[in-house]
TIRO-2110 file (N, C-alpha, C; in Angstrom, 1 decimal):
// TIRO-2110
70.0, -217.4, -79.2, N, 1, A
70.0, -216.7, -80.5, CA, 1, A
68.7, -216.8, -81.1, C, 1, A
67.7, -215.7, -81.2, N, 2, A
66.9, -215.7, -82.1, CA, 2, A
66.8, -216.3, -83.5, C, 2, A
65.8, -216.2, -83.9, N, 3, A
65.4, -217.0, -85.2, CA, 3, A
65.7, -216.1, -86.2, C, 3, A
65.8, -214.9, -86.1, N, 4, A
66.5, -214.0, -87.1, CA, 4, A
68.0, -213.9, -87.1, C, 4, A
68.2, -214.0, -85.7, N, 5, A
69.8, -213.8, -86.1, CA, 5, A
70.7, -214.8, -86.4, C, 5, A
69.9, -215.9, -86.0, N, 6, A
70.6, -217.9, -86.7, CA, 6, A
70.6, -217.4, -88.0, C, 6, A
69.2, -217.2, -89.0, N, 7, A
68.9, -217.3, -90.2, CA, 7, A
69.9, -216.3, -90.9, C, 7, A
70.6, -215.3, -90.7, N, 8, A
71.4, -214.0, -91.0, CA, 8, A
72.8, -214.7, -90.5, C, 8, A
72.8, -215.0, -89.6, N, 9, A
74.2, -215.7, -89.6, CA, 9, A
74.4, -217.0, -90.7, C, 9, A
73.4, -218.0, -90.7, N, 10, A
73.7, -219.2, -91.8, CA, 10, A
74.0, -218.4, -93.1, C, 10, A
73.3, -217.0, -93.6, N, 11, A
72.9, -216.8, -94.6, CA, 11, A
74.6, -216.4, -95.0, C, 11, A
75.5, -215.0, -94.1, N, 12, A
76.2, -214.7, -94.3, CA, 12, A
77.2, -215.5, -94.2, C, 12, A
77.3, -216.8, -93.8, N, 13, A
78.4, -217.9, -93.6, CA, 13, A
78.6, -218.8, -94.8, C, 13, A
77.2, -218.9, -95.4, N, 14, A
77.0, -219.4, -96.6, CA, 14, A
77.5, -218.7, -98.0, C, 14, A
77.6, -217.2, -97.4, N, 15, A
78.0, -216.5, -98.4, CA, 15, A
79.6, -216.2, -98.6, C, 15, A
80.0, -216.4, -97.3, N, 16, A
81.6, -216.2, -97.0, CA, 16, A
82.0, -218.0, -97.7, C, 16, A
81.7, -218.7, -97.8, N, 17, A
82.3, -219.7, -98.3, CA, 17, A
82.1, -219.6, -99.4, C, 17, A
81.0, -219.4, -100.5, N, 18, A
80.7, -219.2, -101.6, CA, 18, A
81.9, -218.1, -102.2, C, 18, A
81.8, -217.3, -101.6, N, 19, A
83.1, -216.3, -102.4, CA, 19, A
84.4, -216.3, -101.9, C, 19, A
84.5, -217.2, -101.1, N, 20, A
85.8, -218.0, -100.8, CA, 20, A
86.1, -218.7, -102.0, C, 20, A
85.2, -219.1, -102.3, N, 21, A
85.5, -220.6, -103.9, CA, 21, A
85.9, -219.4, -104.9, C, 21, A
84.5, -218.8, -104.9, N, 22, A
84.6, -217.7, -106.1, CA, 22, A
86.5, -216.9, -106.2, C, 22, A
86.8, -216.0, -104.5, N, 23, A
88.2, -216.0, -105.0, CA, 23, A
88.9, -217.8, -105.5, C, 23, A
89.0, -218.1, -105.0, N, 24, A
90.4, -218.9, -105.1, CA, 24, A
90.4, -219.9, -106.7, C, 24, A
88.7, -219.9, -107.0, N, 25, A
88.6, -220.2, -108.6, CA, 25, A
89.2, -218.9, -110.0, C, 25, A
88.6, -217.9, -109.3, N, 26, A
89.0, -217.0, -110.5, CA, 26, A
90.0, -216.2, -110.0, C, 26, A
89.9, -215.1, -110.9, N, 27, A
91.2, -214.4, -110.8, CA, 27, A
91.0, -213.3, -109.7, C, 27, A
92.3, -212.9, -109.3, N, 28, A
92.8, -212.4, -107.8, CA, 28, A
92.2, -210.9, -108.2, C, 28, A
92.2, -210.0, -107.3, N, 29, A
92.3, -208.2, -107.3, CA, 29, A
93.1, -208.2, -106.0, C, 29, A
94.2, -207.8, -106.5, N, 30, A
95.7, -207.5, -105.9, CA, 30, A
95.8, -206.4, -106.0, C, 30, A
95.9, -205.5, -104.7, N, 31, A
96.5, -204.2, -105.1, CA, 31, A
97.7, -204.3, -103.9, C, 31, A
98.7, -203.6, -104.2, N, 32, A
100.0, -202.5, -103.5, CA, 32, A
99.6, -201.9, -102.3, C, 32, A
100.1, -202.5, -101.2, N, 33, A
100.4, -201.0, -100.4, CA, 33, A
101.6, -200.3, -100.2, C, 33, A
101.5, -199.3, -100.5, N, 34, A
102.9, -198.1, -100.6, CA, 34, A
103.4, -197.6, -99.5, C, 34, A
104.8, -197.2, -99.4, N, 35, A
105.2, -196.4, -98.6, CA, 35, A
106.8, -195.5, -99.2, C, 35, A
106.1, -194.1, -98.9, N, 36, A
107.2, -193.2, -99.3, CA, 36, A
107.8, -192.6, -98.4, C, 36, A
109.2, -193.1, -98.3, N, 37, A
110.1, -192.3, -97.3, CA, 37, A
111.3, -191.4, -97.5, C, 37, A
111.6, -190.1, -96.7, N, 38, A
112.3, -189.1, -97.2, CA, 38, A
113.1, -189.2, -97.8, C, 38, A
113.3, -188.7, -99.2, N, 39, A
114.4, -189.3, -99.9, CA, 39, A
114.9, -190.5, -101.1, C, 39, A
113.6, -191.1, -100.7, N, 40, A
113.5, -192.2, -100.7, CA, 40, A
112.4, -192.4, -102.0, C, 40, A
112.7, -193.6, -103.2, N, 41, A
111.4, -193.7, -104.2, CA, 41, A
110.3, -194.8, -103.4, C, 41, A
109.3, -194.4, -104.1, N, 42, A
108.1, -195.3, -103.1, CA, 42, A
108.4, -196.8, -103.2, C, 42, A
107.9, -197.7, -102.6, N, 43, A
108.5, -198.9, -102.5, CA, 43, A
106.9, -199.4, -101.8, C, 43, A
107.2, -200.7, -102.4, N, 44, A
106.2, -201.5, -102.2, CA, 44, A
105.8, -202.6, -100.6, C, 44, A
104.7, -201.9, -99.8, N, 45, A
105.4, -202.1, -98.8, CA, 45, A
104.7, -203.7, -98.4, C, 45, A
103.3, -204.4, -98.8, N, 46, A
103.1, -205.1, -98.3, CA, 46, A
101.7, -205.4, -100.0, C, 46, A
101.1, -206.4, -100.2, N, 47, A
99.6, -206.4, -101.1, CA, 47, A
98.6, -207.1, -100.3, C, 47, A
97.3, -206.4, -101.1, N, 48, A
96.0, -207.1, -100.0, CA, 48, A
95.3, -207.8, -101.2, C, 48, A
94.7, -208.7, -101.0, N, 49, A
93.9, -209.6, -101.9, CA, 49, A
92.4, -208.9, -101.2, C, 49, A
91.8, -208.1, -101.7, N, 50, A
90.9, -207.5, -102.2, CA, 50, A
89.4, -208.2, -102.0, C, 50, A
89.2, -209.6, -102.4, N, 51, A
88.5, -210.4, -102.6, CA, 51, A
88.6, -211.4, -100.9, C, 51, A
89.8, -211.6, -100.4, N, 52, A
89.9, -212.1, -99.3, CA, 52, A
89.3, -211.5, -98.0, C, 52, A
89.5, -210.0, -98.6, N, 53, A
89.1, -209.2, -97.4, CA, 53, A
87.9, -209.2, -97.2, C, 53, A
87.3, -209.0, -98.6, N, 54, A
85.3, -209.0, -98.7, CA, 54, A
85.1, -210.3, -98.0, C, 54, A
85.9, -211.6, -97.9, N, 55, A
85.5, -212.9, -97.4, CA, 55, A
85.7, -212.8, -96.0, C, 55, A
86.4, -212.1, -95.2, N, 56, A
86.7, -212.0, -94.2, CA, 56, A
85.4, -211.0, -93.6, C, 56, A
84.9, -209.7, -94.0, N, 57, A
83.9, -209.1, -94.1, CA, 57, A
82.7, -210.0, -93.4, C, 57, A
82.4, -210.9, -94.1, N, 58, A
81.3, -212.3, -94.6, CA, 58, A
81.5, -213.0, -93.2, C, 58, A
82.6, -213.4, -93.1, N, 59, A
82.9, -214.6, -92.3, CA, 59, A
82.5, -213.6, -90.9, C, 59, A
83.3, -212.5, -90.6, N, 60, A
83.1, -212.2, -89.1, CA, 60, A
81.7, -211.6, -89.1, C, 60, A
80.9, -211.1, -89.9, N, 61, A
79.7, -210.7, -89.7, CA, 61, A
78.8, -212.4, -89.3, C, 61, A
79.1, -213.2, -90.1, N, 62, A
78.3, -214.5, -90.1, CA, 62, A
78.4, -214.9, -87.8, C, 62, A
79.9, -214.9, -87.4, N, 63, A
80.1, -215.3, -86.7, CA, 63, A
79.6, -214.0, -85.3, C, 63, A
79.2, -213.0, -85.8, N, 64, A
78.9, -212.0, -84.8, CA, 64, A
77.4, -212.0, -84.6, C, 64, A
76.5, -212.7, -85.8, N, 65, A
75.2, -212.6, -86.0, CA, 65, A
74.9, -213.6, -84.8, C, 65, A
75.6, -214.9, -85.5, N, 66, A
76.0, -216.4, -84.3, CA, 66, A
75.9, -216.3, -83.2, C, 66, A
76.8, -215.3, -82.5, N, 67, A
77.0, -214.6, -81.1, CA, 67, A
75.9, -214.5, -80.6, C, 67, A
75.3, -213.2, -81.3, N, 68, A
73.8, -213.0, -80.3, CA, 68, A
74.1, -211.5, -80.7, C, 68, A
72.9, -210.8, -80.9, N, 69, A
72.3, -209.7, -81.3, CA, 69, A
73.1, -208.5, -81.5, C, 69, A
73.2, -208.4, -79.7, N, 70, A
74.5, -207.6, -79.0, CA, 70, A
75.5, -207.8, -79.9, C, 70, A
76.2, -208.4, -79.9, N, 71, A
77.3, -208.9, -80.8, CA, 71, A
77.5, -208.7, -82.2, C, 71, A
76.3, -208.8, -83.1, N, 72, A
75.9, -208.3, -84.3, CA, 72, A
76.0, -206.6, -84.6, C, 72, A
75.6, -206.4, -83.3, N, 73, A
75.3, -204.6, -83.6, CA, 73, A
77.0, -203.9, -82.3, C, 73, A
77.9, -204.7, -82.3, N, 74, A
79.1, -204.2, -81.8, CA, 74, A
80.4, -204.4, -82.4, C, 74, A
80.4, -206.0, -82.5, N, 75, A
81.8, -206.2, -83.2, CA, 75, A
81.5, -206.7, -84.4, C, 75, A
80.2, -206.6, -85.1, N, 76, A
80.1, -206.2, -86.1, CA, 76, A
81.0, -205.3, -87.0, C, 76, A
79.9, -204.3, -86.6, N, 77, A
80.4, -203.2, -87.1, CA, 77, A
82.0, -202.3, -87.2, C, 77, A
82.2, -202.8, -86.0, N, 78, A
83.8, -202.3, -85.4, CA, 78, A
85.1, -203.4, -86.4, C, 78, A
84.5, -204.4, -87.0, N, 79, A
85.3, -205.0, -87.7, CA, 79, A
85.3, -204.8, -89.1, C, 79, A
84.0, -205.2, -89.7, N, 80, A
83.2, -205.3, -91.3, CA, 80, A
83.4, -203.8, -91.2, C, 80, A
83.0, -202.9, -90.8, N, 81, A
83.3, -201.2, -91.3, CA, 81, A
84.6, -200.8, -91.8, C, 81, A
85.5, -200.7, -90.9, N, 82, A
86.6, -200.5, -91.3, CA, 82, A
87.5, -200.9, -93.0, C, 82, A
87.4, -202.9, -92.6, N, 83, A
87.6, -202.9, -93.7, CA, 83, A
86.7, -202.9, -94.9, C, 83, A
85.7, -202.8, -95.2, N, 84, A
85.2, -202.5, -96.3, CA, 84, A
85.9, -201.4, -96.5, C, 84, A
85.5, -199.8, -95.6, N, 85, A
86.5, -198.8, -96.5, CA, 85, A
87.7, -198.9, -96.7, C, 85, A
88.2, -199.9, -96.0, N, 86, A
89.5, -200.1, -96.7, CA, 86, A
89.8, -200.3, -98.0, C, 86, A
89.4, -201.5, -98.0, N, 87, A
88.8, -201.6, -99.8, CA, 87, A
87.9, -200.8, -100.6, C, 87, A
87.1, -199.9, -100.0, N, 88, A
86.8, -199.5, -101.0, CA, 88, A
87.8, -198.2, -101.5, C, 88, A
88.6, -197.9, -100.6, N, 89, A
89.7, -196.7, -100.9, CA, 89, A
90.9, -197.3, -101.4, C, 89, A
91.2, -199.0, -101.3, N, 90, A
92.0, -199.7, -102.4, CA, 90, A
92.0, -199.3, -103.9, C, 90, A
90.3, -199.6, -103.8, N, 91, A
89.3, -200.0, -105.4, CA, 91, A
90.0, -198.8, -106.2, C, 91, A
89.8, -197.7, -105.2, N, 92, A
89.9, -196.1, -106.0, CA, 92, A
91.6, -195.5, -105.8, C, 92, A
92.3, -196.4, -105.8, N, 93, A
93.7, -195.9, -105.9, CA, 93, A
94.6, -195.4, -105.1, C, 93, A
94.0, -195.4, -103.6, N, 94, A
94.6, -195.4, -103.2, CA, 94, A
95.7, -196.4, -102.3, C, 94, A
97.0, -195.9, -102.3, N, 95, A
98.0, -197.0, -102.1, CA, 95, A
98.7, -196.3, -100.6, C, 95, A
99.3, -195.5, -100.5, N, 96, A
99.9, -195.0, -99.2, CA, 96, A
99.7, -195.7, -98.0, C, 96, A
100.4, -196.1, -97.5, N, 97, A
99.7, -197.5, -96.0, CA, 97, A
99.5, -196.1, -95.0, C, 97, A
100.5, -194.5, -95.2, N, 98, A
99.5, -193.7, -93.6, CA, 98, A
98.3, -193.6, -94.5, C, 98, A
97.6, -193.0, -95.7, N, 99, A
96.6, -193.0, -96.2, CA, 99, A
95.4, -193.9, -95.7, C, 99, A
96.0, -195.1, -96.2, N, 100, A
95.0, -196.4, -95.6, CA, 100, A
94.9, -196.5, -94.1, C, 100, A
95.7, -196.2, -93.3, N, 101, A
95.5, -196.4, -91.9, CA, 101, A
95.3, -195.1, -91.4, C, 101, A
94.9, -194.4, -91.8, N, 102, A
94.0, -193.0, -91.3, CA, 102, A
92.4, -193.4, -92.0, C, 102, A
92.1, -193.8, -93.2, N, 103, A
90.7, -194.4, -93.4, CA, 103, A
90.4, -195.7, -92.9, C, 103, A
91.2, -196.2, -92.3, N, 104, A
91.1, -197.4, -91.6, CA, 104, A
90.6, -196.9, -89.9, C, 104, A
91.7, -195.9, -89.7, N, 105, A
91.4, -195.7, -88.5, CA, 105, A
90.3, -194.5, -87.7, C, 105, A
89.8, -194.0, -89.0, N, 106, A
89.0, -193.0, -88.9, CA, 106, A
87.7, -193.2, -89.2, C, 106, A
87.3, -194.5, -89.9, N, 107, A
86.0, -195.7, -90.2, CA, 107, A
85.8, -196.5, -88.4, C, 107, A
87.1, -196.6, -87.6, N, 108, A
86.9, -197.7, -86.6, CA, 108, A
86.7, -196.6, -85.9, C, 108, A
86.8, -195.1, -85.8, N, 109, A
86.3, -194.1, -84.7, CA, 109, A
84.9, -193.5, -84.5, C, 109, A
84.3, -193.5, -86.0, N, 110, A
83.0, -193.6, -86.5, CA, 110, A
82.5, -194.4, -85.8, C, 110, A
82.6, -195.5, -86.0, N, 111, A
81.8, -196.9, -85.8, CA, 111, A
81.9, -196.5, -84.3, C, 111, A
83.0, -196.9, -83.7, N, 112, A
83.4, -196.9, -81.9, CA, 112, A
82.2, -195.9, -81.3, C, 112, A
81.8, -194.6, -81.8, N, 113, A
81.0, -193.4, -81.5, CA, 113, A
79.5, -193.9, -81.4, C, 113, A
79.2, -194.3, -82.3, N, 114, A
77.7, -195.4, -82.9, CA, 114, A
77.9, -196.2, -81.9, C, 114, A
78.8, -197.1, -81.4, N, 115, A
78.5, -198.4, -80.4, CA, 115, A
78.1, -197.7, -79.3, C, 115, A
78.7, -196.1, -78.6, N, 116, A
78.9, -195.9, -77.3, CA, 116, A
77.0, -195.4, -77.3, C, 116, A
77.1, -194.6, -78.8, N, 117, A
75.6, -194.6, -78.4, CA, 117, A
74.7, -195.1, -78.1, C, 117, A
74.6, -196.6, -78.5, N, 118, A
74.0, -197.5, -78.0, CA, 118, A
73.7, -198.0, -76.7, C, 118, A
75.0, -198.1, -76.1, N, 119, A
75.6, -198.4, -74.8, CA, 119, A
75.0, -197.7, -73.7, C, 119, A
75.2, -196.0, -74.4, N, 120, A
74.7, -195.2, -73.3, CA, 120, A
73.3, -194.6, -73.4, C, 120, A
72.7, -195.2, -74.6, N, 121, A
71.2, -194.7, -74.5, CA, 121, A
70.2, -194.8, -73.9, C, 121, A
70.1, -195.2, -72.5, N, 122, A
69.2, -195.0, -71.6, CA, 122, A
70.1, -193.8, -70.7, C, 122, A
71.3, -194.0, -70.6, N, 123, A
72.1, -193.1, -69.4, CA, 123, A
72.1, -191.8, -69.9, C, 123, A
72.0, -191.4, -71.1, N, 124, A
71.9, -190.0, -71.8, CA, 124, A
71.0, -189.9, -72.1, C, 124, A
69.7, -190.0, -71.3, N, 125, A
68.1, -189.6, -72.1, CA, 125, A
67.9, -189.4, -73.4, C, 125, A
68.3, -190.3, -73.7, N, 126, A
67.9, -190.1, -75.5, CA, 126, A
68.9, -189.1, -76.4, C, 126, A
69.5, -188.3, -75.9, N, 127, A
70.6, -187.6, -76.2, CA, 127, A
71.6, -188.2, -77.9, C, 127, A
72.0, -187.6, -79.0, N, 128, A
72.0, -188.4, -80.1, CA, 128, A
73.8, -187.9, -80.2, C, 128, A
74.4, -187.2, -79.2, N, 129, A
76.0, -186.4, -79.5, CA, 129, A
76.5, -187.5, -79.8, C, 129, A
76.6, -188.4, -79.2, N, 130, A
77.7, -189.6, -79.6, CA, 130, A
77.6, -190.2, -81.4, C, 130, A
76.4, -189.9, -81.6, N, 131, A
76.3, -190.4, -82.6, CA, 131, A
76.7, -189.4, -83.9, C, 131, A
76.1, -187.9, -83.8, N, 132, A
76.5, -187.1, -84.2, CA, 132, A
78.1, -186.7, -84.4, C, 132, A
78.5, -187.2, -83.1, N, 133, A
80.0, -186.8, -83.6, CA, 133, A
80.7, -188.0, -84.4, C, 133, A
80.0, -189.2, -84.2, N, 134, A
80.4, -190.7, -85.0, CA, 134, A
80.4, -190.1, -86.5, C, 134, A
78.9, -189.9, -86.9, N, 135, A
78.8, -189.3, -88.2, CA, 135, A
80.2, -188.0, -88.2, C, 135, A
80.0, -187.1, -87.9, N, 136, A
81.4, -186.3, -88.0, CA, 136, A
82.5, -186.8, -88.2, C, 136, A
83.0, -188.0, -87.8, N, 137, A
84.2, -188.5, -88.2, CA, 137, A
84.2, -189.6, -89.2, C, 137, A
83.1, -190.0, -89.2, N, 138, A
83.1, -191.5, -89.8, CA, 138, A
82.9, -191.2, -91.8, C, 138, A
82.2, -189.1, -91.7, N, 139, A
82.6, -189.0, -93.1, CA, 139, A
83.5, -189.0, -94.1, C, 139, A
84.5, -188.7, -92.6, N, 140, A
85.9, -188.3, -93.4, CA, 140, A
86.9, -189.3, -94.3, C, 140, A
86.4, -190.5, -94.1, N, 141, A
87.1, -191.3, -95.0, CA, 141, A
86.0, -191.4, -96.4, C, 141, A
85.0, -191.3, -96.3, N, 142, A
84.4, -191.1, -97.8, CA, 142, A
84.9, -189.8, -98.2, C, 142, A
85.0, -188.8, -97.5, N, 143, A
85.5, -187.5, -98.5, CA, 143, A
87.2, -187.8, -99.4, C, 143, A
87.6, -188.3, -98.6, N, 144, A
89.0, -189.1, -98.9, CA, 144, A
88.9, -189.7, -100.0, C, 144, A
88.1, -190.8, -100.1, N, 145, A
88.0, -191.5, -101.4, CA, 145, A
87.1, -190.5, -102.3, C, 145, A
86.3, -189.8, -102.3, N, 146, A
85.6, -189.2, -103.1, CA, 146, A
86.5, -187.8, -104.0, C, 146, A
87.5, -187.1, -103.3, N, 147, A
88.6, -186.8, -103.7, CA, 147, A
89.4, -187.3, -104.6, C, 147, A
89.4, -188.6, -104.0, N, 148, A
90.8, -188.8, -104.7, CA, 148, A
90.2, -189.7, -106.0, C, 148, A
89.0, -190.1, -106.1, N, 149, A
88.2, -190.4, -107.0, CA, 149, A
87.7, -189.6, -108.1, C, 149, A
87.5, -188.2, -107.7, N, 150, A
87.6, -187.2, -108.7, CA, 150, A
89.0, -186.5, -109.0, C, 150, A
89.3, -186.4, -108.1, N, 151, A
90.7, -186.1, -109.0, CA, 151, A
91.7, -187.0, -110.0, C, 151, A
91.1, -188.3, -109.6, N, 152, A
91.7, -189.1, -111.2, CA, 152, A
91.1, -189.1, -112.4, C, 152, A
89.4, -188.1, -112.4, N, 153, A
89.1, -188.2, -113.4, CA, 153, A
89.5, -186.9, -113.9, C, 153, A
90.2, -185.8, -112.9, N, 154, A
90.0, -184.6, -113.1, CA, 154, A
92.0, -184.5, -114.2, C, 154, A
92.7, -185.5, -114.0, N, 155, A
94.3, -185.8, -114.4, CA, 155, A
94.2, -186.5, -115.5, C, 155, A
92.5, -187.0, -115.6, N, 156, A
92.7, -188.0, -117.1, CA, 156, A
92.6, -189.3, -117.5, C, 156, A
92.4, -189.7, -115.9, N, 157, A
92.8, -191.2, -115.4, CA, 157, A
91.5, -191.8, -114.9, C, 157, A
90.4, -191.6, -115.4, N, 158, A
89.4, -192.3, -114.8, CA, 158, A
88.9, -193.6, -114.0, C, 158, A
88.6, -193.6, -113.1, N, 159, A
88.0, -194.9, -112.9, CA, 159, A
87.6, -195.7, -113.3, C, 159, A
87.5, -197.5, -113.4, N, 160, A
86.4, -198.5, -114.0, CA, 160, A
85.3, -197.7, -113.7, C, 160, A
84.1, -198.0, -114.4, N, 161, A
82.6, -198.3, -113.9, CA, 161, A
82.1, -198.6, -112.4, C, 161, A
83.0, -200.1, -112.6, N, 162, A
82.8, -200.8, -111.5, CA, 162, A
82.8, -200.6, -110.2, C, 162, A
84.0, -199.7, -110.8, N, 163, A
84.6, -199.4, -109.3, CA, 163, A
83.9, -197.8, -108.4, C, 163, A
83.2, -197.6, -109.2, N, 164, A
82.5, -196.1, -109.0, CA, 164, A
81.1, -196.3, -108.5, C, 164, A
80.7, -197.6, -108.9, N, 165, A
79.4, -198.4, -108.5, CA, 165, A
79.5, -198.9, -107.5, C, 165, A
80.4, -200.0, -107.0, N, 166, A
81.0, -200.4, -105.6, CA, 166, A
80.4, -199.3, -104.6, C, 166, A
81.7, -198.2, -105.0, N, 167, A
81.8, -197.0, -103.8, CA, 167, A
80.1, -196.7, -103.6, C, 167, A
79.8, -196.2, -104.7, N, 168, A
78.3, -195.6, -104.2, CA, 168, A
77.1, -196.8, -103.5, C, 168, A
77.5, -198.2, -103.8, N, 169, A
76.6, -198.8, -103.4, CA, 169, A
76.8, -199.2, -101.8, C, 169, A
78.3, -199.1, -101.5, N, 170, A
78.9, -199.0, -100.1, CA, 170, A
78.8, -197.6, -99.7, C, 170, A
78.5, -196.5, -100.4, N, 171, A
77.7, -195.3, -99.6, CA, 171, A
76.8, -195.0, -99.1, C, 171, A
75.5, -196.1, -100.3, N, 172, A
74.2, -196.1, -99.7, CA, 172, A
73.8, -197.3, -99.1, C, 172, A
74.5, -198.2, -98.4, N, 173, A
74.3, -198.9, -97.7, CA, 173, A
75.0, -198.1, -96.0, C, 173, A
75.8, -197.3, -96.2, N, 174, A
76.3, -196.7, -94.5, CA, 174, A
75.2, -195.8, -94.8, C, 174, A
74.7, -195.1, -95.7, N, 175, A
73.8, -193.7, -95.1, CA, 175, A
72.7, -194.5, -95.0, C, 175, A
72.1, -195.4, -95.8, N, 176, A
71.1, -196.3, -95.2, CA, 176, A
71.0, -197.1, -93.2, C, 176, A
71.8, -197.3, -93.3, N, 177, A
72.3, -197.8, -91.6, CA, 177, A
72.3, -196.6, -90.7, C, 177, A
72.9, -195.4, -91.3, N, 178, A
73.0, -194.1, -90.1, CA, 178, A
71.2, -194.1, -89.8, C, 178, A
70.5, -194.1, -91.0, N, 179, A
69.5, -193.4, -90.9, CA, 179, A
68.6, -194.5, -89.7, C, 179, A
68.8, -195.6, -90.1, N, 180, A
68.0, -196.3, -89.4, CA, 180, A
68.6, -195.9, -87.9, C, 180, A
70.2, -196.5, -87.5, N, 181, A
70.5, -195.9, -86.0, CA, 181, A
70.3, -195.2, -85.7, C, 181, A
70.0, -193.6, -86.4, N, 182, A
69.5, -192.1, -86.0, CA, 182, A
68.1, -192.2, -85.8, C, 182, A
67.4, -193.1, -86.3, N, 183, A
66.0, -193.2, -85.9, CA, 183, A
65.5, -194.4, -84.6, C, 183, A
67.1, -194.9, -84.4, N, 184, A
66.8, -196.1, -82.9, CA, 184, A
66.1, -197.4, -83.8, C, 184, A
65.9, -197.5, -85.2, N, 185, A
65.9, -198.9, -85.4, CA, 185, A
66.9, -200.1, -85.5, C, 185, A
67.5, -200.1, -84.5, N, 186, A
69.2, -200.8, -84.2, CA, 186, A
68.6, -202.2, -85.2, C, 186, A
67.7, -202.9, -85.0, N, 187, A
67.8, -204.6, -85.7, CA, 187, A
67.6, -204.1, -87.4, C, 187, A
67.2, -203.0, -87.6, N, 188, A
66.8, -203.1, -89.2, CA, 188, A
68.3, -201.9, -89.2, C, 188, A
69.2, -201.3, -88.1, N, 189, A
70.4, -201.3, -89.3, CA, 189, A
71.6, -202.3, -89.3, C, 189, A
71.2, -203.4, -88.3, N, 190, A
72.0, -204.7, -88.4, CA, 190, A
71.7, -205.5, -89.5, C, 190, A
70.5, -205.3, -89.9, N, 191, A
70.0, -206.1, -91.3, CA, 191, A
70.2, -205.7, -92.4, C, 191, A
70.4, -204.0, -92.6, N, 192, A
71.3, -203.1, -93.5, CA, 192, A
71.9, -203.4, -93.8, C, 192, A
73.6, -203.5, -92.7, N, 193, A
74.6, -203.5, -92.7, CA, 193, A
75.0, -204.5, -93.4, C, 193, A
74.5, -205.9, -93.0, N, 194, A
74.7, -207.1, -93.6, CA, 194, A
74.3, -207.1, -95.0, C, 194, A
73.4, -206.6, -95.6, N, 195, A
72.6, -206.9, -96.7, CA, 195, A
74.0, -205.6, -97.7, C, 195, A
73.8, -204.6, -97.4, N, 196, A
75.3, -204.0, -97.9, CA, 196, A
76.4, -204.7, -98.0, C, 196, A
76.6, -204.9, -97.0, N, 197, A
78.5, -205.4, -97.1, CA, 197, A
78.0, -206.8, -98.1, C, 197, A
77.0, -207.8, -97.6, N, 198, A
77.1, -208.9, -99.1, CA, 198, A
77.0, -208.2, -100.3, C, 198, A
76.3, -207.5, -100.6, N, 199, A
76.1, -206.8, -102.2, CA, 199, A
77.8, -206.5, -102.5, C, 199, A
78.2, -205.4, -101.7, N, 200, A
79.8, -205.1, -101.8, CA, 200, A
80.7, -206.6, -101.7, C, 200, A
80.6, -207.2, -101.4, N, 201, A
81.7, -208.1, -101.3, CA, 201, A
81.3, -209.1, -102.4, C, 201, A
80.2, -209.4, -102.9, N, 202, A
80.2, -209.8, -104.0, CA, 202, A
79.9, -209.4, -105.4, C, 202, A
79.8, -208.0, -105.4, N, 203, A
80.9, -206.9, -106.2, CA, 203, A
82.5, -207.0, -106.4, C, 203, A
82.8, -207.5, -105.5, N, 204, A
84.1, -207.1, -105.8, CA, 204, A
85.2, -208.7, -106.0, C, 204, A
84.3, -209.3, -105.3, N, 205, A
84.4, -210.6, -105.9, CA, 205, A
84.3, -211.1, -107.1, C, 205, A
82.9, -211.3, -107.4, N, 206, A
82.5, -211.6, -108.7, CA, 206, A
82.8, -210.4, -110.2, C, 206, A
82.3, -209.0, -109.8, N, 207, A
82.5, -208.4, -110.6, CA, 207, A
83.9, -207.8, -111.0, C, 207, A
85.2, -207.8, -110.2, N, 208, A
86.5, -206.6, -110.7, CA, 208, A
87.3, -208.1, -110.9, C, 208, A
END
């Protein structure tokens, strides 16, 4: 393990404890997950602690950095991705568990597209489809939340602040990361990635 990727792993391990304390000293962000069945009023099907998840974010990034490089720029991403938008499509109201597990599972098809590029970029001469089509899928869960984010302002029901800053600062930390992968700087968008999801997880920690 390099001297970068020790120092990024201590950093994010240090951080996943810290807002480990932070949840379990202050107060929780608890949201609902729903499920509506024919006939049926919605019913509450399971809750995520919000704050736990960002800790978990922390912790497996810390322990993928630990791994070795490779590892940082695979199961990284294939883990910390997903659920951040998960939470971040919590933050903004959405409850439906197919909801969530279509941006759950449409964030881990994104990302999966990005790893193969990697994988296969000597075997496809430089070739960028894999990644192009990653981007193609991997929007579709921010258009989801950006919907359904305007349309609560558009019914009357606005958003926190907070929660609208979150989103955007978890937007410009993935279109920050695409750009660098699109440009083949794989170590500065593993240093992205990380440096985003801490900002977001201690947003949503410290701030909601």
């Amino acid at each position: 393990m390099g001297a970068r990727s020790r120092t990024i792993s201590i950093l994010m391990g240090l951080q996943a404890v810290g807002a480990l304390l932070v949840v379990l000293l202050g107060e929780r962000t608890v949201r609902a997950v729903t499920v509506t069945l024919a006939g049926q009023p919605r019913s509450t099907f399971s809750h995520v602690d919000l704050g736990v998840a960002m800790v978990v974010v922390l912790a497996v990034s810390a322990v993928a950095w630990a791994l070795s490089a490779r590892w940082s720029g695979t199961l990284d991403p294939l883990l910390t991705t997903p659920i951040t938008l998960f939470v971040i499509a919590q933050l903004n109201g959405i409850r439906d568990v197919g909801a969530l597990v279509g941006v759950y599972a449409l964030a881990s098809a994104g990302v999966l597209f990005a790893v193969v590029q990697q994988r296969d970029e000597q075997a496809t001469g430089g070739s960028r489809v894999a990644l192009g089509l990653g981007s193609a899928v991997g929007i579709v869960p921010w258009g989801i939340v950006a919907f359904h984010q305007v349309g609560a302002g558009i019914v009357g029901h606005p958003l926190p602040g907070i929660v609208v800053v979150v989103t955007l600062v978890a937007l410009v930390a993935a279109v920050a990361e695409f750009v660098a992968t699109w440009r083949r700087r794989l170590v500065a968008a593993s240093v992205l990635r990380a440096a985003g999801f801490s900002l977001v997880a201690w947003l949503v920690v410290a701030a909601l």
